[in-house]
Structures are given as structure tokens and as C-alpha cells.
C-alpha positions in Angstrom: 95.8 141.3 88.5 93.6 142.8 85.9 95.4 145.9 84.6 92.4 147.3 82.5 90.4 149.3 85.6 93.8 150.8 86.4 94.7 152.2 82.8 90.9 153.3 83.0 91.2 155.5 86.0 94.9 156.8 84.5 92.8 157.8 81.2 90.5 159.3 83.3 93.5 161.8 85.0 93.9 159.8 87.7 97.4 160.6 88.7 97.4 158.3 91.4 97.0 155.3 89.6 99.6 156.0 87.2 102.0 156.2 90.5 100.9 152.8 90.8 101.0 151.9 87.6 104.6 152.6 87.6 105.2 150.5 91.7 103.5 147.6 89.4 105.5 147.4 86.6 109.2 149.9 87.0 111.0 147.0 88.8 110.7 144.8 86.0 111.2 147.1 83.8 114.2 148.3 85.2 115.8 144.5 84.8 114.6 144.9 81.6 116.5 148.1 80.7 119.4 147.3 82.2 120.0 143.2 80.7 119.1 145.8 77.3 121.9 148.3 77.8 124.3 146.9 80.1 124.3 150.2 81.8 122.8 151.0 85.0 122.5 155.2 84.4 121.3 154.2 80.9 118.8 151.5 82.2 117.3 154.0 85.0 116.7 157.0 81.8 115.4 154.6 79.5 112.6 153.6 81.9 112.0 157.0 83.3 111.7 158.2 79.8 109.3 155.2 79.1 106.7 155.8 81.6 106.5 158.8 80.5 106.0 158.5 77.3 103.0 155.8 78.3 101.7 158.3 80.0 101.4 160.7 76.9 100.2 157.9 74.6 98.1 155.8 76.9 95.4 157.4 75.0 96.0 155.5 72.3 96.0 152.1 73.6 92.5 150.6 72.3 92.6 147.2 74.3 93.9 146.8 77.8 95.1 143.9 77.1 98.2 144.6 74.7 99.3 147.1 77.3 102.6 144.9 78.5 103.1 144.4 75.1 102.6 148.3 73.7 104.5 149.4 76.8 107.6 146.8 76.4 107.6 148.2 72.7 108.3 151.9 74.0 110.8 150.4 76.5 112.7 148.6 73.9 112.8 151.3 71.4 113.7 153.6 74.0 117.2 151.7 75.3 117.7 150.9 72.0 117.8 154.7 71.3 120.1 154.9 74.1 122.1 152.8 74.2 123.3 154.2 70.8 124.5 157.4 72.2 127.3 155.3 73.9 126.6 156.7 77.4 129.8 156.6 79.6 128.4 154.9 82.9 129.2 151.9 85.1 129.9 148.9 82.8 128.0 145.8 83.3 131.3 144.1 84.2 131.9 146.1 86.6 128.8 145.7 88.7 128.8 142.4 88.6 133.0 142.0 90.2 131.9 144.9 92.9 128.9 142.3 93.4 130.8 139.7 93.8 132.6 141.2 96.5 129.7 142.5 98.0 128.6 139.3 98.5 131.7 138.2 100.4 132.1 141.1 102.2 128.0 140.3 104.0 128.6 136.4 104.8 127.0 135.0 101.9 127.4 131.0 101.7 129.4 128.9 99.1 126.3 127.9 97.5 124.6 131.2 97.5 128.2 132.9 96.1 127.9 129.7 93.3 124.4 130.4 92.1 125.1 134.3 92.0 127.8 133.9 90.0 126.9 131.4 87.4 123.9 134.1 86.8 126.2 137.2 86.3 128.2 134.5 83.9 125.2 134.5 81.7 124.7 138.2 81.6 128.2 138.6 81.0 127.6 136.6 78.2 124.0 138.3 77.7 126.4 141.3 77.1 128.4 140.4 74.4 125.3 139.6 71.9 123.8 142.3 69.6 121.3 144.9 70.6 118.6 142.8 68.8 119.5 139.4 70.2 120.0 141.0 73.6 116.0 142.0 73.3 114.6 138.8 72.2 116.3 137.2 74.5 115.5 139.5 77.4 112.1 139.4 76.4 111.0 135.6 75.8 113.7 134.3 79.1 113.5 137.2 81.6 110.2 138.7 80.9 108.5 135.3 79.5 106.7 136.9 76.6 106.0 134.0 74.1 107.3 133.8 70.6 104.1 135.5 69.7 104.0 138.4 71.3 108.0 139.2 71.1 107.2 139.9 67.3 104.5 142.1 68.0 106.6 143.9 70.4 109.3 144.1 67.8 107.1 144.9 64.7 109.2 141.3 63.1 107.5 138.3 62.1 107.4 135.3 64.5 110.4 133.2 62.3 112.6 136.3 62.5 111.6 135.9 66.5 113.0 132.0 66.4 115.9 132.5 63.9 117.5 135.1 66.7 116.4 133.3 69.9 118.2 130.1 68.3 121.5 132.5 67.2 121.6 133.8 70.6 121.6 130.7 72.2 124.4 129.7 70.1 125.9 132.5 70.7 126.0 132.4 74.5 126.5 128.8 74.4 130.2 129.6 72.5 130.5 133.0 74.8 130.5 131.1 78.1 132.5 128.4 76.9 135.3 131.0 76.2 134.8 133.0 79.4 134.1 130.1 81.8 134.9 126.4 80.2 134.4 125.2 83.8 130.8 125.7 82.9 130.8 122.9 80.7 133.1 121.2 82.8 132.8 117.5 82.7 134.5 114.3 84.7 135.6 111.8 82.5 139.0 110.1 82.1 138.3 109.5 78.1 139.6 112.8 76.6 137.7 112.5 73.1 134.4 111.3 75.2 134.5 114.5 77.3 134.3 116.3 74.2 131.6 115.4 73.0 129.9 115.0 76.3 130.9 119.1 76.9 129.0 119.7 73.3 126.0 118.0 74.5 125.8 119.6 78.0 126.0 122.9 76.5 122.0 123.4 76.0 121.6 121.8 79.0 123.7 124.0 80.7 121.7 127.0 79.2 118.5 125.6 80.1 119.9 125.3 84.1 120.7 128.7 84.0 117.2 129.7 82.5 117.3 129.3 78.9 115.5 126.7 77.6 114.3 125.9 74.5 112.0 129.0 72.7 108.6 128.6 73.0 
């Protein structure tokens, strides 16, 4: 849906279009915050304090059509910002054991329990990279912003963009292999053939759980 009429109407003093503005767009940004930070408290401030600060600056958007990209560049700077101050709040890690046995706890199936947790593997994962790499890859696999429009976002040029989404993957690739080898998990009598098989599953592996190559 066209977002232009509604940032019209907002720039106009609409208030009630920027409460929709916000039903359109907080739950994605609030995935986005939080695979940022780690932190739920911190997620929930830094996309509080990003609406609002679109609201303040909205004026100075020229074309409607950068606003995902203007507004993901507030976001970003804004849980960057906050994560910094080291907030003490639930850890990621946490959330995602309590999950777990949330899950249990309601009758969730094998399969469903499976899926669940090979995703809260990769944000475990997602956790342990650096505030930068984090972003990119936040941005270009959860949000699908292209390569393009990441280094507009992040005021870097698009080689910088590739460089990190290719070190993250590497990253995460070598961080799930420590925190779940069964990930890579192979069946194959020849011990020296697994190996290498395991090596080349590993981008596969990735691009099952939703990171494929950059684009």
C-alpha cells in the first residue's frame, strides 16, 4: 500500500494517521529493535523513541518514497544509541529458554518445537555478532532491504554493505557450529568425508534458516 497519502495527511496534522502509521509499521519495527539490541525493554524504547522522532522530522522528508528507508535510519541509530548504555533487561537468551518452555508447556508438536528452535539458534547466534553486522544483517534478511538501500540507510557505501553481510555470515556459520554442531550434522560412515561434507552444508544450512546469499 501506497504510504505517500498517509505521510500527507500526518504533515497536514492529522494525528490520526500517524496512529496508523505507527499499527502499519511498530510490529516490524519492534523485531527490528529487538534482533538489534537483544533486549526486549531496550527494543520497546528504541522504537517508541523512533516514532517519535518521525513524527518531529517528517517535515523533512522530501520524497515519500525513502520514507522506510529515512525511518529505518532513525531506528537504527536509535538502538544503536541504546544499546550502548548497556541497559540491564531480559537477555535474549533468556527469552528464548522461557520460550522454549512456553512452547511445551501449550502442546506444541515435535515439528513445530524443531522449527522454533533452529530459529532462536540463529538469533542466538544473531547475538553474538557486532552492532554493525547485527544491522546489516537485520536489515537485508529480516526486513529485505537490498544491498542498495542498506547503505543508504547506513550512510556506507554498497561494498562496505557486502564485505559485512559476507563476515556475518561467516560469522554465524562458525557461531552455530560451536553452539549447535548438530546443525551441521551429517550421516556418513567416512569420517574425513563428513568433514568436508559439514563445511559445505554450512551455507546451505544458513540459507534454510533464511540467509541466503546477499543480494
Amino acid at each position: 500500500m501506497d504510504v505517500a497519502p498517509l505521510l500527507r495527511r500526518i504533515q497536514e496534522g492529522d494525528e490520526q494517521a500517524f496512529e496508523q502509521l505507527i499499527e502499519r509499521y511498530s510490529g516490524k519495527a519492534l523485531r527490528t529493535a529487538y534482533l538489534m539490541t537483544g533486549q526486549k525493554e531496550t527494543a520497546e524504547d528504541a522504537v517508541q523513541e523512533a516514532f517519535i522522532q518521525c513524527y518531529l522530522k517528517l517535515h523533512s522528508l522530501r520524497d515519500p518514497a525513502d520514507f522506510e528507508a529515512w525511518f529505518y535510519r532513525i531506528l537504527t541509530r536509535t538502538c544503536w544509541r541504546l544499546s550502548a548504555k548497556e541497559k540491564k533487561t531480559v537477555s535474549l537468551d533468556f527469552l528464548l529458554e522461557n520460550g522454549q518452555e512456553h512452547m511445551v508447556e501449550e502442546g506444541y508438536t515435535e515439528d513445530d518445537l524443531k522449527n522454533w528452535e533452529t530459529r532462536q539458534l540463529l538469533k542466538r547466534a544473531l547475538s553474538k555478532l557486532s552492532i554493525p553486522l547485527r544491522t546489516t544483517v537485520v536489515l537485508h534478511y529480516y526486513n529485505d532491504l537490498p544491498i542498495k538501500e542498506i547503505a543508504r540507510v547506513l550512510g556506507e557505501r554498497e561494498g562496505t554493505i557486502k564485505s559485512r553481510l559476507h563476515a556475518a555470515r561467516r560469522q554465524l556459520f562458525d557461531e552455530l557450529k560451536r553452539i549447535a554442531p548438530e546443525f551441521f550434522a551429517v550421516s556418513n560412515s567416512d569420517e574425513g568425508r563428513e568433514t568436508n561434507e559439514a563445511t559445505e552444508e554450512g551455507p546451505s544450512r544458513l540459507e534454510q534458516a533464511g540467509l541466503s546469499q546477499e543480494t
